[in-house]
C-alpha positions in Angstrom: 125.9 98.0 64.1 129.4 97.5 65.3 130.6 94.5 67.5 132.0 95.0 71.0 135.0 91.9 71.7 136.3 91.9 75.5 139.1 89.7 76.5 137.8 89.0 80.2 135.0 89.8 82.3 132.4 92.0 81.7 131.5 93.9 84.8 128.0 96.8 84.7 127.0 98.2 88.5 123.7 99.5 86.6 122.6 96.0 84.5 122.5 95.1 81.3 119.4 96.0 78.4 118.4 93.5 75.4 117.1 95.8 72.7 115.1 94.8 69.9 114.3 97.7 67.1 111.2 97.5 64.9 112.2 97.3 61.4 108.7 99.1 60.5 108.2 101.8 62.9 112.0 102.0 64.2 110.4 101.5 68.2 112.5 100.2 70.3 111.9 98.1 72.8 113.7 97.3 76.0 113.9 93.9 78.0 115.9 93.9 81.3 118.6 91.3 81.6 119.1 90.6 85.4 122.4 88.4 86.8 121.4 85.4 88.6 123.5 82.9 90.4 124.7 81.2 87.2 125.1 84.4 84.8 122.7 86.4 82.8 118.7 85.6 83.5 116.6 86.9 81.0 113.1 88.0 81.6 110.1 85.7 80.4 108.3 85.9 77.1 104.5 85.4 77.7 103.6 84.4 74.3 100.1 85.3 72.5 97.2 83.2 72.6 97.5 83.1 68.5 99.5 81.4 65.9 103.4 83.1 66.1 106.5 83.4 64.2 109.3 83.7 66.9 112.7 85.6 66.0 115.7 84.3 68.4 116.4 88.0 69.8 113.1 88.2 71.2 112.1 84.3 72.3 115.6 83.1 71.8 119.2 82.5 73.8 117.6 81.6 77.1 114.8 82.9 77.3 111.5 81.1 78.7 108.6 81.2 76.5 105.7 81.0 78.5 102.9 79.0 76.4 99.4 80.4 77.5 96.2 77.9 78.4 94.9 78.5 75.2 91.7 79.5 73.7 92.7 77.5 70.4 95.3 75.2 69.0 98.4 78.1 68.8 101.4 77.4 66.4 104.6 78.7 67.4 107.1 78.8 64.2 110.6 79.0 64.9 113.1 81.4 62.8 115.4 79.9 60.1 118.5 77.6 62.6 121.4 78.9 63.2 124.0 76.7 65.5 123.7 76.7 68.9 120.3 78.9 68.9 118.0 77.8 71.3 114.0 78.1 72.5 112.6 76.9 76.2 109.0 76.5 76.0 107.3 76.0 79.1 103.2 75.3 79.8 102.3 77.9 81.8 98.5 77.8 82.1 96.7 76.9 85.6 95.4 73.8 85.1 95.4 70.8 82.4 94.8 72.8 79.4 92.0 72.3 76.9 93.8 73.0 73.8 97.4 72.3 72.2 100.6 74.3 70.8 102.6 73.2 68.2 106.3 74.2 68.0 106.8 74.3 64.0 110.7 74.3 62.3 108.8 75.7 59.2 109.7 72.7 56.7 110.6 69.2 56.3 114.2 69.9 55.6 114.4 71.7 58.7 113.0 68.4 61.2 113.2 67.5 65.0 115.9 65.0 65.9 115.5 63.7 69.6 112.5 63.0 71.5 110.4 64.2 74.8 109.5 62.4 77.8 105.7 62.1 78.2 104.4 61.5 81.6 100.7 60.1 81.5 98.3 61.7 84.2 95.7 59.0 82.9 97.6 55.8 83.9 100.6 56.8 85.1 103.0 55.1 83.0 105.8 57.0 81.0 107.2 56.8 77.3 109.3 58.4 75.2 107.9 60.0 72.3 111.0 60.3 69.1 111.2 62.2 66.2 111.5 60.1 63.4 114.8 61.9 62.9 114.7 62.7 58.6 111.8 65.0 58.3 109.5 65.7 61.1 109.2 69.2 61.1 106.1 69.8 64.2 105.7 68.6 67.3 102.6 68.8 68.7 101.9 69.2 72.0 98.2 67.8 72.5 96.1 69.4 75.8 99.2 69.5 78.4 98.8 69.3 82.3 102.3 70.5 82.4 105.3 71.3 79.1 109.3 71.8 79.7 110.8 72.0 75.8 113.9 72.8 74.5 114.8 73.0 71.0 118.2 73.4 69.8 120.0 74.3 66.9 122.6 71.1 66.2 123.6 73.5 62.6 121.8 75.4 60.3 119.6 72.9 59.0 118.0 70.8 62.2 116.5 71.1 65.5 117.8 69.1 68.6 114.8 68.8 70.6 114.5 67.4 74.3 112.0 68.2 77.2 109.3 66.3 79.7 105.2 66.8 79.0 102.9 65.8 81.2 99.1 65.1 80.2 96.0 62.9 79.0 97.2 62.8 75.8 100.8 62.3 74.2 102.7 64.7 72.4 102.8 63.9 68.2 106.0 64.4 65.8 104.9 65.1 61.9 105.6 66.7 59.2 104.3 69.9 57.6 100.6 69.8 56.7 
């Protein structure tokens, strides 16, 4: 596939497409791009109820990943990092849900540096819960009332990570199982 380079704005009266072929089955599917106030908005990912392996042309580069209220502990893997690649996920259930998601960089070598805020919805009080910066590799997001996560790629080895959860139970950084 060729590369387009423009030298100045890039102007469409008619939108713009994201589209992602299926290396099996050659499908192709189509994602509408819409501008919003700021620049390019792209359309929501609901993500499965189920474990996931996320690629960054699908759940990547601004798009919101929209965790479900699960019906089991889901684990969202994220693709090998590559600088400045980055994945929003935000709780998207109805009410506190009963079960957690766990955004995994796939190995140690590959770890979390940074931390989320975690608001309590049993006391009240607020902490912030850190990566221990040299090898956790999954955060784990236990039974959240409300999630806003970001993780970004600071190179090709680790993840940047920063975000607010709210809940009965704080959010954990480990590594791999």
């Amino acid at each position: 596939m060729a590369n387009t380079t423009f030298n100045g704005p890039v102007r469409s009266q008619n939108g713009f497409q994201t589209v992602t072929i299926n290396s099996t089955t050659g499908a192709a599917t189509v994602a509408a791009v819409t501008m919003g106030v700021s620049g390019i908005v792209a359309t929501p990912v609901a993500l499965a109820d189920g474990n996931a392996t996320l690629t960054a042309a699908t759940n990547g580069g601004g798009v919101i990943n929209l965790v479900p209220n699960g019906t089991q502990d889901n684990t969202y893997t994220l693709p090998a990092p590559v600088a400045g690649q980055s994945f929003q996920f935000v709780y998207a259930g109805g009410a506190a849900d009963a079960t957690d998601f766990i955004i995994n960089t796939g190995a140690n070598a590959n770890f979390f540096i940074g931390g989320v805020v975690f608001h309590d919805t049993d006391d009240g009080s607020a902490a912030v819960v850190f990566s221990d910066g040299n090898s956790n590799s999954r955060l784990q997001v236990n039974v959240p009332a409300a999630a806003n996560i970001t993780v970004v790629a600071k190179d090709g080895t680790n993840w940047q990570v920063f975000g607010t959860v709210v809940g009965a139970t704080a959010p954990a950084f480990a590594d791999q199982a």
